[in-house]
C-alpha positions in Angstrom: 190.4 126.5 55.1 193.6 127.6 53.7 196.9 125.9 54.9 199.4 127.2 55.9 201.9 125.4 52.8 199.1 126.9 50.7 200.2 130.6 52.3 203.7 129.9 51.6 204.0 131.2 47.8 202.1 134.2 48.4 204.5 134.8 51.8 207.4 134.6 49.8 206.7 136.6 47.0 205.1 139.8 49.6 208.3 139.2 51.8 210.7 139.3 48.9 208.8 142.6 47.3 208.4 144.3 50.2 212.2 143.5 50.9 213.0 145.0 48.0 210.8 148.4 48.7 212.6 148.5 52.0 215.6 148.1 50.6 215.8 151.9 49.8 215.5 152.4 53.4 218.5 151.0 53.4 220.1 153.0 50.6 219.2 155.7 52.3 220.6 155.5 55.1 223.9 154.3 53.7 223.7 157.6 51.5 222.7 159.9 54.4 225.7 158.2 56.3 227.9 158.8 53.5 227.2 162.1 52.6 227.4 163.1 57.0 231.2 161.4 56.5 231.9 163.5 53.5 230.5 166.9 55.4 232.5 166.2 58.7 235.5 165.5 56.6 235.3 168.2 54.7 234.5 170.6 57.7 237.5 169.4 59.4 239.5 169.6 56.3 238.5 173.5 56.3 239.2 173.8 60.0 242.1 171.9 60.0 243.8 172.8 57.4 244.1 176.8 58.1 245.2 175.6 61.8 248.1 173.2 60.8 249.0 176.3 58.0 249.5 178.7 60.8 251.3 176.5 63.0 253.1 175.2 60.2 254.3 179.1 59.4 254.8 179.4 63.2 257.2 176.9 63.2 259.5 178.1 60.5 259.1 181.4 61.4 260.7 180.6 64.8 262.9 178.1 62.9 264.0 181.1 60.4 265.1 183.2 64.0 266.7 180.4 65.9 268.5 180.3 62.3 269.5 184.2 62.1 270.0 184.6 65.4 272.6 181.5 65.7 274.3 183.2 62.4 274.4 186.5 63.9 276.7 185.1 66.9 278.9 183.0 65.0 279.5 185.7 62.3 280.3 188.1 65.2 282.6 185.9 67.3 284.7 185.1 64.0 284.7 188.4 62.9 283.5 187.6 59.8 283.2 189.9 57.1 281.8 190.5 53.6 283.8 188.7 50.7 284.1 185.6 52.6 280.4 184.3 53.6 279.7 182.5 50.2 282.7 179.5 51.5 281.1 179.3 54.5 279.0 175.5 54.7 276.7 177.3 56.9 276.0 179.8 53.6 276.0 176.6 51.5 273.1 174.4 54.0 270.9 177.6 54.1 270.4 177.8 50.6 269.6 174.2 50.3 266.8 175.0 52.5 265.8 177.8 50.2 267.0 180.7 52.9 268.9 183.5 51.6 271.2 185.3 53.5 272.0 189.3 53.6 274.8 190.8 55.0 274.1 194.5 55.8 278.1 197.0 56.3 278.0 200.9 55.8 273.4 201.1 55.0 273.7 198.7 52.2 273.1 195.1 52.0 275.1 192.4 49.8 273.2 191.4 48.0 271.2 193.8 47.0 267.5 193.9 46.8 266.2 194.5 51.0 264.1 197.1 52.0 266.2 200.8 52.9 263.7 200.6 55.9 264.9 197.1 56.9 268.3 198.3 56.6 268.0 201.4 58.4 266.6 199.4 61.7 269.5 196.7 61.2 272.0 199.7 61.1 270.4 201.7 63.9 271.1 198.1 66.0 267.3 197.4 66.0 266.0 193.4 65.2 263.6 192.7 62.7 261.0 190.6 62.6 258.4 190.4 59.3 256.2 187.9 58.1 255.9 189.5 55.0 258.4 191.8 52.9 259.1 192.4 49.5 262.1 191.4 48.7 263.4 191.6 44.4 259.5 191.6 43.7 258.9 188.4 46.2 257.1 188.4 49.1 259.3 186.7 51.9 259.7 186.2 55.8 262.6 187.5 57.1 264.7 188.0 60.5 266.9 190.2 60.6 269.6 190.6 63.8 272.3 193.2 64.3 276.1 192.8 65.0 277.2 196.1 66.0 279.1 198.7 64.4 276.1 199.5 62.0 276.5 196.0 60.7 274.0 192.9 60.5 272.8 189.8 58.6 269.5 189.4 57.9 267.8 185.6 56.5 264.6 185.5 53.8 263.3 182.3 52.7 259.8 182.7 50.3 256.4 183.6 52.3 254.5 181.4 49.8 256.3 178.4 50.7 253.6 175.9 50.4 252.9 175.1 53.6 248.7 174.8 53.6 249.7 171.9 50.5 252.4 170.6 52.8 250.0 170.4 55.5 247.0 169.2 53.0 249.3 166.5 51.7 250.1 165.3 55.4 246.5 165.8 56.4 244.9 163.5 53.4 245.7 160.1 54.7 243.6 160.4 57.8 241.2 162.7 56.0 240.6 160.0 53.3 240.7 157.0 56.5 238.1 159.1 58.2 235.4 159.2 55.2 236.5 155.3 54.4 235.5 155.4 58.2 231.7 157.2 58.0 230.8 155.5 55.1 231.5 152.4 56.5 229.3 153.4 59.8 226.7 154.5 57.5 226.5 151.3 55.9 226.6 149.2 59.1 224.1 151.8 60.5 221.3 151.7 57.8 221.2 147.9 57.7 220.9 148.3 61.5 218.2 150.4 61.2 216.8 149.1 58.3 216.6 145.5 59.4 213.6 145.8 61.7 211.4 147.8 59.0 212.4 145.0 56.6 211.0 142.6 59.3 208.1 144.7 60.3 207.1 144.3 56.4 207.6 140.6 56.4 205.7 140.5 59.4 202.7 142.6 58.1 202.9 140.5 54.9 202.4 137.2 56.3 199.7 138.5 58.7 198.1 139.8 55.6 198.6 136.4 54.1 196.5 134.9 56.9 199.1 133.5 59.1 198.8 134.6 62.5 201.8 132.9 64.4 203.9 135.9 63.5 205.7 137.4 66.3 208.7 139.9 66.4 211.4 140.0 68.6 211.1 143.1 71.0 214.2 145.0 71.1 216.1 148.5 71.4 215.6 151.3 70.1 212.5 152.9 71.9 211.0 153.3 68.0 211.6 150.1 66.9 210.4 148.2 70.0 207.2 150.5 69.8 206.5 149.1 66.3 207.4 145.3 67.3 205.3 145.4 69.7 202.1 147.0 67.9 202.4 143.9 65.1 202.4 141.8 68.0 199.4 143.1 69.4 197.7 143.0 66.0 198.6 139.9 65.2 197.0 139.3 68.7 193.6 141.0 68.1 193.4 139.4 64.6 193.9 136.1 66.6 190.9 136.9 68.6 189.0 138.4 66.3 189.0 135.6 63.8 188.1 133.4 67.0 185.0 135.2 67.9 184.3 135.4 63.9 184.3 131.6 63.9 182.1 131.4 67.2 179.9 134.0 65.8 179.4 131.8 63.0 179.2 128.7 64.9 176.4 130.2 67.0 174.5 131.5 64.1 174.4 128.2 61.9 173.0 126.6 65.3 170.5 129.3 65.4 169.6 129.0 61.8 169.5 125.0 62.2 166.8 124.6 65.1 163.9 126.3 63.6 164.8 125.0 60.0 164.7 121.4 61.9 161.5 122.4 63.3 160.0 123.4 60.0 161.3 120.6 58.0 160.3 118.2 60.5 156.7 119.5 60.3 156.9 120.0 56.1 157.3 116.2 56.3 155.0 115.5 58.0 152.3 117.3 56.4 153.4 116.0 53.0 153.6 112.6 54.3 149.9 112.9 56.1 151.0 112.3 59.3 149.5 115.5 60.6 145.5 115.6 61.1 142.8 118.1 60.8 142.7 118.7 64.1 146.6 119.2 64.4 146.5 121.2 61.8 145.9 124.3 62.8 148.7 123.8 65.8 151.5 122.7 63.5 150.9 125.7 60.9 151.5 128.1 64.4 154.5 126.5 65.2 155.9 126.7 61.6 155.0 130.3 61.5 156.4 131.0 64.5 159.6 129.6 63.6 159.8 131.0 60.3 158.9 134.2 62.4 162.3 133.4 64.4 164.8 132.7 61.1 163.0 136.3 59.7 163.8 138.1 62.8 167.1 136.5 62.6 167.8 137.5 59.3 166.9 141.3 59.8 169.1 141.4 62.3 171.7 140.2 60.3 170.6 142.4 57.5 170.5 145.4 59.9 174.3 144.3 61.5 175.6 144.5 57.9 174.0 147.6 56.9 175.2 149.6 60.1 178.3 149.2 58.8 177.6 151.1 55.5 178.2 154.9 55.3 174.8 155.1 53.3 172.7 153.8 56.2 169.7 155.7 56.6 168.9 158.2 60.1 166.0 160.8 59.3 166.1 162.6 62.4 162.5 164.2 64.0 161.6 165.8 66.9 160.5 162.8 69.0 158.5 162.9 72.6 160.1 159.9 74.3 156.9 159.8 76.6 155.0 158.8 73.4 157.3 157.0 71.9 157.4 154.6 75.3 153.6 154.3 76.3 153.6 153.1 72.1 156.3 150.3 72.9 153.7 149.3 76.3 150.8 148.8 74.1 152.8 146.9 71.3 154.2 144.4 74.5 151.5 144.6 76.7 149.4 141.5 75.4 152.6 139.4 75.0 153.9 140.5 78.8 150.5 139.6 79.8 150.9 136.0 78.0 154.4 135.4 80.0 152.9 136.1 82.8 155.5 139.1 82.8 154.8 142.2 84.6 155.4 146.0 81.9 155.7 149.0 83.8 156.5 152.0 82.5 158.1 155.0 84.6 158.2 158.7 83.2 158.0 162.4 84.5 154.8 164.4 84.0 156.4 166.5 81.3 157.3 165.6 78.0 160.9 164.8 77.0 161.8 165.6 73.3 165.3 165.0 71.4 165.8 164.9 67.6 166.2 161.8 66.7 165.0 159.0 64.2 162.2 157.5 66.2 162.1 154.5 63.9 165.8 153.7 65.1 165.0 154.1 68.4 161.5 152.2 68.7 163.8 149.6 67.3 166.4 150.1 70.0 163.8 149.7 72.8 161.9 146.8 71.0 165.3 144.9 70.8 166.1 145.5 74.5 162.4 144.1 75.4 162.5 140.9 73.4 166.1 140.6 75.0 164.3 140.8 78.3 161.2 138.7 77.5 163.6 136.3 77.0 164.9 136.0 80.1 162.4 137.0 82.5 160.6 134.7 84.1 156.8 134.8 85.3 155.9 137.1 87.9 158.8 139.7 87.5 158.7 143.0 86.0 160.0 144.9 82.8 160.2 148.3 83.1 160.2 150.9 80.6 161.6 154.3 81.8 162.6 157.7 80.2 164.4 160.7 82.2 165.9 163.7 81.3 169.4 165.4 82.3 170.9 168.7 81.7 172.6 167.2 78.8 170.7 164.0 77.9 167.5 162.9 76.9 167.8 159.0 79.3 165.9 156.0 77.7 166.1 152.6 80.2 164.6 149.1 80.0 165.2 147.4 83.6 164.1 143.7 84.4 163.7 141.1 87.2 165.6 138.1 85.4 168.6 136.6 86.5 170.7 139.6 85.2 174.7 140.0 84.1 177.8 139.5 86.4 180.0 142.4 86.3 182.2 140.2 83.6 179.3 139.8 81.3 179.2 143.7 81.7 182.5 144.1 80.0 181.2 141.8 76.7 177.1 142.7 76.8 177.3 144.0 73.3 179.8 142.0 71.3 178.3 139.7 69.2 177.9 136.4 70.4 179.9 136.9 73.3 176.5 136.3 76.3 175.4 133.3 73.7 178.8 131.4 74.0 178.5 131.7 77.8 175.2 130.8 78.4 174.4 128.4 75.7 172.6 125.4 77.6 172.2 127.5 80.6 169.6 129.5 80.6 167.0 131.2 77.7 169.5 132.9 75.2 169.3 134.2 71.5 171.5 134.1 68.7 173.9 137.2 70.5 172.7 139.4 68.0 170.4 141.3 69.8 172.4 143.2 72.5 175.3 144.5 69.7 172.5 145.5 66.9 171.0 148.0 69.7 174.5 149.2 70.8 175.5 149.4 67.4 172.5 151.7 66.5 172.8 154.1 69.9 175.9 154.7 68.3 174.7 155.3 64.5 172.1 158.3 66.7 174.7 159.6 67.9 174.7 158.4 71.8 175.5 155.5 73.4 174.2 152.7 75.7 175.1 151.0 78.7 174.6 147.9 80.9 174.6 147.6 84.3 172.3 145.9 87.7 169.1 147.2 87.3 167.3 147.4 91.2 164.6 145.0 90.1 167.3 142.1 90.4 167.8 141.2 86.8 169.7 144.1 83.8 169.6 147.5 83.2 170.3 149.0 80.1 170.7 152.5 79.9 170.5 154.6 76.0 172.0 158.8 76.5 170.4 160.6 73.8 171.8 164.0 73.0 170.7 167.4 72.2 167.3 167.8 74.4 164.9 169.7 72.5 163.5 172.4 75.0 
């Protein structure tokens, strides 16, 4: 048996390559992450950015009236007229903010270069208000307030005045922090997510290395737990599986042992003349009929291992299951009769007839009669019955032995499982039996249970399909 240092290479180098394959998980998710960040950002950049432009022009817009109209009162309480607005600070501060100022007297403005409609409304004693004029082949923002007498001032400062790269400039800091940000949660994230796939493939890479101690940790989210919890599980039914393997083993080396014993013990004592003329004839029986015991033995093994090939042979025929069971009475009759064993057979007066491979199922029947030969002791019955439903063709063998609790139910047809229990209890066989018949219901297409048959000792019932009218 391997042990478990042995394992410990071939753990290592499976964990650390199927790290690595998971790794891309990883990179994945990091990536995904990163590329969410970068959409996000960028869709708030685009949101943003229009938004904080517009407030941005809102603001100076209002700034650019608070401005004119602040100009337009303290031009009109000094009385101040054209020739002398260029010494005023006030002049000299606007134009450091890039605001030019027009003085509108008699329809003209000083400077030149406004609108005539702008200065028609300013002389009419209307306000203006545009976010857009040209102005000396610029487009500018103006506001525009009148000061009586036909006279007013009116303030432009550029309408391209940068404001969506003011704002973009402002905006780039926390833009830039928030995709710093995503990438960083994508990268915390897809280890997160990652980590319990990496240790779902160490997991399954040690189990496949033959340890079976693995366990993981159970734990949130509703996916991950899900997958925890199936390696457990397998790592579970490996467990028992390898335990009844070993059992099953266990069982059939005993079985193989006893009549070997039995023949060698008789071979010696042949060769060594210890057997006379007179014996003769008794010891050859008993060799034959162990070697009789290892051959059935064998088939059955033979006929396990081949069930489980796709290329096992069913040659389906159109089979009268009356015949087929008075042909299993005859074959058992003379051995019931030895046993002291009563064979009964029970079936309607009409015939019953399925496709099916009547070899396959002779055997079936055979197997669950040696089964109950087995068990039954002298003066109780076997009983061989067929029945039909609306939607099966029914096949029973029923005896008067000491039968199955409704545990032994649950395990009938596992392999080895009845011999383990009773082993030194009662009459048993090498647990091979019961699981070759259920194994072949299956391979015809029906299936077989076990149950309390009214005689006292086992039923066991075989559902045949497709009744042949």
């Amino acid at each position: 048996m391997t042990s478990r240092s042995d394992l410990t290479v071939p753990i290592r180098a499976l964990a650390s390559s199927r790290a690595v394959r998971s790794s891309s998980v990883t990179v994945r998710a990091v990536v995904t992450g990163c590329v969410v960040a970068l959409i996000s950002v960028f869709v708030t950049a685009l949101i943003a950015v229009p938004l904080s432009a517009q407030a941005a022009e809102r603001a100076a817009r209002d700034s650019l009236a608070t401005q004119a109209n602040a100009i337009a009162l303290l031009l009109r309480a000094n009385n101040v007229r054209k020739g002398v607005l260029d010494e005023r600070p006030v002049v000299a501060q606007l134009r450091k903010q890039d605001i030019d100022l027009y003085f509108i007297t008699e329809g003209k403005s000083e400077p030149a270069g406004l609108p005539p409609n702008v200065i028609q409304q300013i002389s009419r004693g209307q306000g203006v208000s545009e976010r857009f004029v040209w102005i000396n082949g610029n487009l500018a923002m103006i506001e525009g307030r009148p000061m009586g007498e036909g006279n007013g001032v009116v303030l432009a400062r550029p309408a391209a005045t940068g404001l969506a790269r003011q704002v973009l400039r402002s905006l780039w800091v926390p833009l830039l922090a928030g995709l710093a940000s995503g990438v960083l949660a994508g990268i915390l994230l897809g280890r997160r997510l990652a980590r319990p796939i990496r240790n779902a493939a160490i997991a399954a890479a040690r189990l496949s290395a033959g340890d079976r101690g693995v366990r993981l940790s159970v734990e949130p989210p509703a996916e991950v737990e899900r997958l925890a919890v199936s390696i457990n599980e397998l790592a579970e039914a490996l467990t028992t599986s390898e335990g009844r393997q070993r059992e099953f083993l266990l069982s059939i080396s005993h079985e193989l042992r006893t009549p070997l014993t039995t023949i060698r013990g008789y071979a010696e004592a042949l060769t060594d003349g210890m057997v006379d003329q007179e014996s003769a004839a008794g010891v050859g029986r008993t060799i034959l009929s162990e070697a009789e015991r290892l051959d059935r033995l064998v088939a059955d093994l033979l006929s396990l291992a081949r069930l489980e090939a796709a290329d096992f042979a069913i040659e389906p025929a159109d089979v009268d299951l009356s015949d087929l069971i008075r042909a299993a009475e005859l074959a058992f009759a003379p051995r019931c009769a030895r046993h002291g064993v009563r064979l009964r057979v029970e079936q309607p007066h009409h015939p019953i007839v399925v496709r099916t491979d009547p070899v396959r199922l002779r055997q079936i029947v055979d197997g669950l009669v040696e089964n109950a030969l087995r068990v039954v002791p002298p003066g109780q019955p076997i009983v061989l019955s067929v029945s039909a439903s609306p939607h099966h063709a029914v096949v029973e063998v029923r005896d008067g032995g000491p039968g199955l609790t409704d545990d032994d139910l649950a395990v009938t047809f596992e392999r080895g499982a009845l011999y383990q229990r009773y082993q030194g209890i009662r009459k048993v066989g090498s647990g091979l039996g019961l699981a070759l018949v259920a194994a072949l219901a299956r391979r015809l297409g029906g299936t077989i249970e076990a149950g309390h048959a009214p005689e006292g000792g086992a039923r066991f019932t075989v559902y045949l399909p497709h009744t042949v009218d």
